[in-house]
C-alpha positions in Angstrom: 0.0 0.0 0.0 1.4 3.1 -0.7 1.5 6.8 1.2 -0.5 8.3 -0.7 -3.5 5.2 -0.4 -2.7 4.9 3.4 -3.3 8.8 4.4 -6.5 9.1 2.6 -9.3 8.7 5.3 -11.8 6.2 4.1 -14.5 7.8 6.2 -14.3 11.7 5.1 -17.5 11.9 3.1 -14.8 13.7 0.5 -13.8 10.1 -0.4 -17.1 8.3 -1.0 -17.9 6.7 -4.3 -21.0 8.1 -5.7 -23.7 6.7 -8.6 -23.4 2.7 -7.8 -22.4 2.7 -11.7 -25.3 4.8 -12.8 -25.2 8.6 -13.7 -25.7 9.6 -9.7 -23.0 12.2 -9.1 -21.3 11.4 -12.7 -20.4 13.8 -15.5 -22.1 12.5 -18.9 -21.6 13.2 -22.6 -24.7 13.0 -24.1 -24.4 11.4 -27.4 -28.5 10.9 -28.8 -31.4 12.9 -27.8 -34.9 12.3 -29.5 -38.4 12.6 -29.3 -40.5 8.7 -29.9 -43.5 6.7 -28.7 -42.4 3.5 -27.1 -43.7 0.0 -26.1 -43.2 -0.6 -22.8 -41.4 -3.9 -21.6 -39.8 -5.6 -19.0 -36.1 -6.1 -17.9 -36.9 -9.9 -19.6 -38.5 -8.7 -22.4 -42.3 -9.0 -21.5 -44.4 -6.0 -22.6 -46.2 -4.1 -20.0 -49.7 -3.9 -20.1 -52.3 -2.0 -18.7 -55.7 -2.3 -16.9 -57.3 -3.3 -19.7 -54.3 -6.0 -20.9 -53.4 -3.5 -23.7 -49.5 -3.0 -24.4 -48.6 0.2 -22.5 -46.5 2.8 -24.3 -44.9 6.0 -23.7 -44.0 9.2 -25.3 -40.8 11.2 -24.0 -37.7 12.5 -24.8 -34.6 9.6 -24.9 -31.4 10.4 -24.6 -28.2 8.1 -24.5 -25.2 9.0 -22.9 -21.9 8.2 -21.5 -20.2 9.1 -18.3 -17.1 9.7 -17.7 -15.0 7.2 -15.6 -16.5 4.2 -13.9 -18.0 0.8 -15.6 -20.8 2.1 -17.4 -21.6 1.8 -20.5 -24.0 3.9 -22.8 -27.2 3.8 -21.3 -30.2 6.4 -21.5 -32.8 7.7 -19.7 -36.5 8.7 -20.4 -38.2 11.5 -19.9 -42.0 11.3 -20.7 -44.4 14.4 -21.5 -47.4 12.3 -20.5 -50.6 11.5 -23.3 -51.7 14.7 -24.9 -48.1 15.3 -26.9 -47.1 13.3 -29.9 -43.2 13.7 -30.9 -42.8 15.5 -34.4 -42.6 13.8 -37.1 -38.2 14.5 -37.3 -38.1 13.0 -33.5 -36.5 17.1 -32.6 -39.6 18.1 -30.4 -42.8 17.5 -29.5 -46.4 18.9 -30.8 -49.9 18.9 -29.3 -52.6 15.5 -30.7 -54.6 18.2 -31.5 -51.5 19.6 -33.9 -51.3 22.7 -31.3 -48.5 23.7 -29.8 -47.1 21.5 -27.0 -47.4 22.4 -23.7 -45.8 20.1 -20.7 -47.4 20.1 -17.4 -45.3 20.8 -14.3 -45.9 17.2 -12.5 -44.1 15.4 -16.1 -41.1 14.2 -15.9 -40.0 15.7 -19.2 -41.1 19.5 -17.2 -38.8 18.0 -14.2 -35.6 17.6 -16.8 -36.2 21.1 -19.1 -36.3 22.5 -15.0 -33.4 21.0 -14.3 -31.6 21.9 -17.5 -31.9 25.5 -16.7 -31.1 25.2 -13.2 -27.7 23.5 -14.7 -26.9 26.9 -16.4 -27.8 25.3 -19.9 -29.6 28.0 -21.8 -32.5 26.2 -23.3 -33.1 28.6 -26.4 -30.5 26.7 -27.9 -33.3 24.0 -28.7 -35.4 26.5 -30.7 -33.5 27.1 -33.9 -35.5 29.1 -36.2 -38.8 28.8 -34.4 -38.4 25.0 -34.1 -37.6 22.6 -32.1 -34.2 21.1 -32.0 -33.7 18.6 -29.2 -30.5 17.1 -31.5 -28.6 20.1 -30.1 -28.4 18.4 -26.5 -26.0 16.0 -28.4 -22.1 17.4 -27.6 -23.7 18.9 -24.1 -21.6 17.7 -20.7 -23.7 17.6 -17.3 -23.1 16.3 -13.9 -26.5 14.1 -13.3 -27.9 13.9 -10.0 -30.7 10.7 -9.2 -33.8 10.9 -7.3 -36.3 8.6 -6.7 -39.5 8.7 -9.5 -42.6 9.4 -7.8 -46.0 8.3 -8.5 -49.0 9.5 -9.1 -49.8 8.6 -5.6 -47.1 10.6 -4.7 -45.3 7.5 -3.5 -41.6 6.8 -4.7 -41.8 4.2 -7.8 -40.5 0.5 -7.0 -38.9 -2.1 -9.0 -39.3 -5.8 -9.0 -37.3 -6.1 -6.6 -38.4 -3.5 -4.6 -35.8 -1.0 -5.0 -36.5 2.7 -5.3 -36.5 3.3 -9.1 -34.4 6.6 -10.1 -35.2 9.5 -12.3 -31.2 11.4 -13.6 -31.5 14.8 -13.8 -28.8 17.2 -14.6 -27.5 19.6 -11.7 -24.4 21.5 -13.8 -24.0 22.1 -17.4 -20.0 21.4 -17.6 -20.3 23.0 -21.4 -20.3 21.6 -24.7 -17.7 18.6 -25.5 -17.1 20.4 -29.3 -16.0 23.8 -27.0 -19.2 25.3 -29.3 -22.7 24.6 -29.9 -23.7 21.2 -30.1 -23.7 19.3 -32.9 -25.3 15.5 -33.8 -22.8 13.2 -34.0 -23.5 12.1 -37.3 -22.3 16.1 -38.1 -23.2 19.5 -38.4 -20.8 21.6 -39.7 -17.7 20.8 -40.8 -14.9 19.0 -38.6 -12.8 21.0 -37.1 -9.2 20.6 -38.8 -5.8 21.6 -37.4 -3.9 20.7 -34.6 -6.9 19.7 -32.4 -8.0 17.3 -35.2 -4.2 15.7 -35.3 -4.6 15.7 -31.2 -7.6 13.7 -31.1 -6.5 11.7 -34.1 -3.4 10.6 -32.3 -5.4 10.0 -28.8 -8.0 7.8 -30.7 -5.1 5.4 -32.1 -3.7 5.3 -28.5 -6.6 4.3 -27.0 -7.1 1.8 -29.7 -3.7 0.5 -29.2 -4.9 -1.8 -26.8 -7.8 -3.4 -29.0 -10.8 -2.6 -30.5 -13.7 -0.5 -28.4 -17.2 0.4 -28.4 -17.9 4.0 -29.0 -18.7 3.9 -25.3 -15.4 2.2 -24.3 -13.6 4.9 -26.5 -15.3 8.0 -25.0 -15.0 6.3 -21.3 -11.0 5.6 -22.6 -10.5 9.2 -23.6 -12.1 10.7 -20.4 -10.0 8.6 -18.2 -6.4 8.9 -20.6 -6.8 13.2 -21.4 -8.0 14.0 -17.8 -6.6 17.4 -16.4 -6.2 17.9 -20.7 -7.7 21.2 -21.2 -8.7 20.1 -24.9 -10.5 16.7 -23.4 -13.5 17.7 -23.6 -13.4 19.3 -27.6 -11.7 15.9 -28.5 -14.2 13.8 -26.8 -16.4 16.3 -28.9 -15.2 14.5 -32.2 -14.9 11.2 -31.4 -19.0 10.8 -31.0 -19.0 12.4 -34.3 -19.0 9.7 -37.1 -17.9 11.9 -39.5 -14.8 12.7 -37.6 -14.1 9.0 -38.1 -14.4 8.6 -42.1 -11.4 8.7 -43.4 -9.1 7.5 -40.8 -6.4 4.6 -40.1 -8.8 2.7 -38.1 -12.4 1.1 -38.9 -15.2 2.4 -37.4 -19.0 1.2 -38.4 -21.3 3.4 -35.9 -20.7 1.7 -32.9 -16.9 0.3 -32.6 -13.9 1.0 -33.6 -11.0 -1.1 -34.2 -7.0 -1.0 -35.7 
């Protein structure tokens, strides 16, 4: 055991590990974010149903992400608007059944998150562009996530199977965008950025492939954990969940993994 491992104090709250491998206290690029209508199922693949024994669905925003350290892999998070909204026909926002305009009520867990968004210090006109709605422009964003239990609509906490509080992630500090600008959908918005940043992340992507191939999760998580203190981490990781940052490059890369 060394020094440093034997002076840190195990019980200063300062030390505690935080998020049991989920986005609880974790910093997460967020890497998809649209509007859909769902089927509801279960952890084993069984739909839910309702009352009447109908398959259960839900509309809401879903977004995918990947935090930064830790084992997790990409994993997302819904956010539902409840039954009177109907996502737009591109998935980028949301409109009324009625074809009004949408309007989300306070209690919806989809109000809870565009809440917590501003609290973070995000400024959420940047999902208007042009008078419409463009949730693709969360993609790029960094936030520290914070859980809390999901409540019902008896105003109980939600439980799993197993009887476990189940968690609602919302975000508590926008850390800024991972391009360094404006957000931009992975599958790009503008051109690459060329220059010495693009040679710096090309040259930390074939390091961190070095060791085999990874998952665009694995490569994000890789780059976090390799560039930290970097002050150009966060533009690099920027690229890398861009695929067209990837065309053209000395590795393969199909959407999802790349490999040497």
């Amino acid at each position: 055991m060394t020094e440093a491992q034997q002076a840190s104090n195990p019980y200063d709250p300062e030390t505690f590990a935080h998020g049991g491998g989920l986005w609880d206290g974790k910093t997460v690029t967020i890497t998809g974010a649209v509007a859909k209508v769902e089927a509801l199922a279960y952890g084993d693949g069984k739909p839910v149903l309702d009352d009447k024994g109908q398959q259960s669905i839900q509309t809401g925003l879903v977004i995918t992400g990947i935090a930064d350290g830790g084992d997790d892999k990409e994993r997302r998070e819904t956010y539902s608007v409840g039954d009177k909204l109907v996502p737009t026909p591109d998935g980028e926002g949301f409109i009324g059944k009625d074809g009004g305009p949408p309007k989300f009520h306070a209690n919806s867990n989809m109000a809870k998150f565009a809440t917590a968004l501003k609290g973070s210090g995000f400024d959420l006109s940047t999902l208007i562009v042009d008078g419409k709605q463009r949730l693709s422009k969360l993609v790029g964003a960094r936030f520290t996530f914070k859980g809390e239990p999901k409540i019902g609509k008896d105003g109980k906490p939600i439980k799993d199977k197993k009887g476990y509080d189940k968690s609602l992630h919302l975000p508590v500090r926008f850390v800024g965008y991972a391009t360094g600008q404006q957000a931009a959908a992975p599958s790009g918005n503008g051109p690459v950025p060329a220059g010495g940043l693009h040679v710096k992340a090309t040259g930390a992507v074939l390091a961190a492939l070095a060791g085999g191939p990874l998952t665009r999760a694995d490569l994000v998580r890789t780059l976090a954990q390799q560039l930290a203190g970097d002050a150009d981490a966060n533009a690099i990781i920027g690229l890398v969940v861009r695929d067209d940052f990837h065309k053209g490059q000395a590795w393969k890369y199909d959407g999802t993994r790349a490999s040497l």
